[in-house]
C-alpha angles and dihedrals in degrees: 000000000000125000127220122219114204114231094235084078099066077049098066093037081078105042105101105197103237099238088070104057098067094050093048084051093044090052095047086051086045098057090043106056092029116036102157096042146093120210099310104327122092114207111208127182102254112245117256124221119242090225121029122171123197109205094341093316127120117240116211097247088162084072113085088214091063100042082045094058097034081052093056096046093048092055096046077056104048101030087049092076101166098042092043092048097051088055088056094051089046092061111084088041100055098017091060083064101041112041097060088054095050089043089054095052097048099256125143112251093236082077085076089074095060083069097065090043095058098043109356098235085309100139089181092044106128112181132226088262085055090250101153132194135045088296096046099242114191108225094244092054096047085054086050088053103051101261118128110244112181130109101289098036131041113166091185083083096048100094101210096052101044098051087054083057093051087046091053085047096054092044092060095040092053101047080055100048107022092219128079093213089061095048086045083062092048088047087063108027100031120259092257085067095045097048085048095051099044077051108047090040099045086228130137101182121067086224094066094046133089121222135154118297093261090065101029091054091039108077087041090057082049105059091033087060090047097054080045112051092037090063114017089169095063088057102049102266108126099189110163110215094250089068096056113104104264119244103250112224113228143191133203131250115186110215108194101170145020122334114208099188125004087195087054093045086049091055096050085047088057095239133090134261090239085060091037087055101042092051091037101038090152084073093093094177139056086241138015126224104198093184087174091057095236123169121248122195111211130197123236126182110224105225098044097269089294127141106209 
């Protein structure tokens, strides 16, 4: 059979609608005056340092895997605008908190930056694995270290205690392994594993080891949201002081027995329970039994949680 094709088709093969023409020749002027652009932004690597330490340590910066793995971490940080800018805003608020307890108990102040790499500032973030605070405390180590951990009552969410629980991880992990980017690893990927791979291996460095993708990425996220975050300006991030979140004066309130009803404290306290919850996030119920009697000490911020 054969088919017959009416000449008004090769007709329309050559009709080129006209709103096409201008783009295709936008787009032909486009590539030509700007080849290594898109639209208006030009994406450029970001440039690696030749030394580098991590808490006082020394990173290899002379092997190309490192610089490789530093490089990928360091682009996630800077590319990643929305999520990178929230943590320097968060700063003032969480560091303020966190560096004079790490300062107390001896450890090196890069160790900061292994907070915002577990839970980004997030003080409610629970993980897959249900570890819960700004560290990341699984709830069988925070027993093990002395935090409450029941229905009405979780301490991995108190800031101040969990970080004295990181600090005393990181102790114990150091006066086995004698480098904080190693206990940085066993800090992620649990020191048995650890202790197997540098085995197994024959390696002492955590730069000269393999692990899964998890610990092998998580020292290099480390150290890019350090040179980051210690100088945000180098890196493109133009935040003026007034936008970053304000640090929230607080005062202390000491609870020894039953509360009936937190809403109905917050009140008396002249704030919300809303407020009550978002300073004391460790407070998990809308009331709290305390059969035993214990003190807890709440925080309560002293102009209401307003900013003016």
């Amino acid at each position: 059979m054969k088919i017959k094709i009416s000449p008004r088709f090769f007709r329309l093969l050559f009709i080129v609608p006209a709103f096409v023409v201008p783009s295709l020749t936008a787009c032909s002027n486009s590539s030509r005056n700007q080849p290594d652009s898109i639209g208006t932004h030009l994406f450029t690597p970001v440039e690696l340092p030749s030394k580098l330490e991590f808490a006082g340590e020394s990173v290899p910066m002379e092997y190309y895997d490192v610089r490789e793995s530093l490089d990928r971490e360091l682009l996630s940080a800077v590319y990643f605008h929305s999520q990178t800018i929230r943590y320097i805003k968060n700063m003032p608020r969480y560091f303020s908190i966190i560096e004079p307890i790490l300062k107390s108990n001896g450890i090196p102040e890069d160790l900061k930056y292994l907070c915002v790499a577990e839970s980004g500032f997030d003080v409610r973030a629970v993980s897959p694995a249900r570890a819960a605070g700004l560290w990341q405390l699984l709830e069988s180590t925070a027993r093990e270290n002395g935090l409450e951990v029941n229905k009405e009552v979780d301490e991995r969410f108190n800031i101040e205690k969990s970080t004295l629980v990181a600090c005393r991880m990181f102790k114990s992990a150091f006066q086995k392994y004698k480098s904080w980017s190693l206990v940085a690893a066993s800090y992620n990927g649990g020191r048995a594993g650890l202790d197997h791979q540098m085995a197994m291996q024959k390696a002492g460095s955590y730069y000269d080891l393999m692990f899964v993708e998890e610990t092998s990425r998580y020292v290099f996220r480390i150290l890019a949201l350090k040179m980051v975050m210690e100088n945000p300006e180098k890196y493109g991030f133009g935040i003026k002081k007034k936008e970053l979140y304000p640090i929230i004066e607080t005062t202390t309130v000491e609870v020894k027995g039953p509360v009936k009803d937190w809403a109905a404290f917050a009140i008396g306290k002249g704030i919300s329970y809303k407020t009550l919850k978002m300073f004391n996030p460790w407070l998990r119920e809308t009331f709290m039994k305390n059969p035993t009697g214990k003190t807890y000490t709440l925080k309560i911020p002293e102009k209401g949680f307003r900013t003016q």
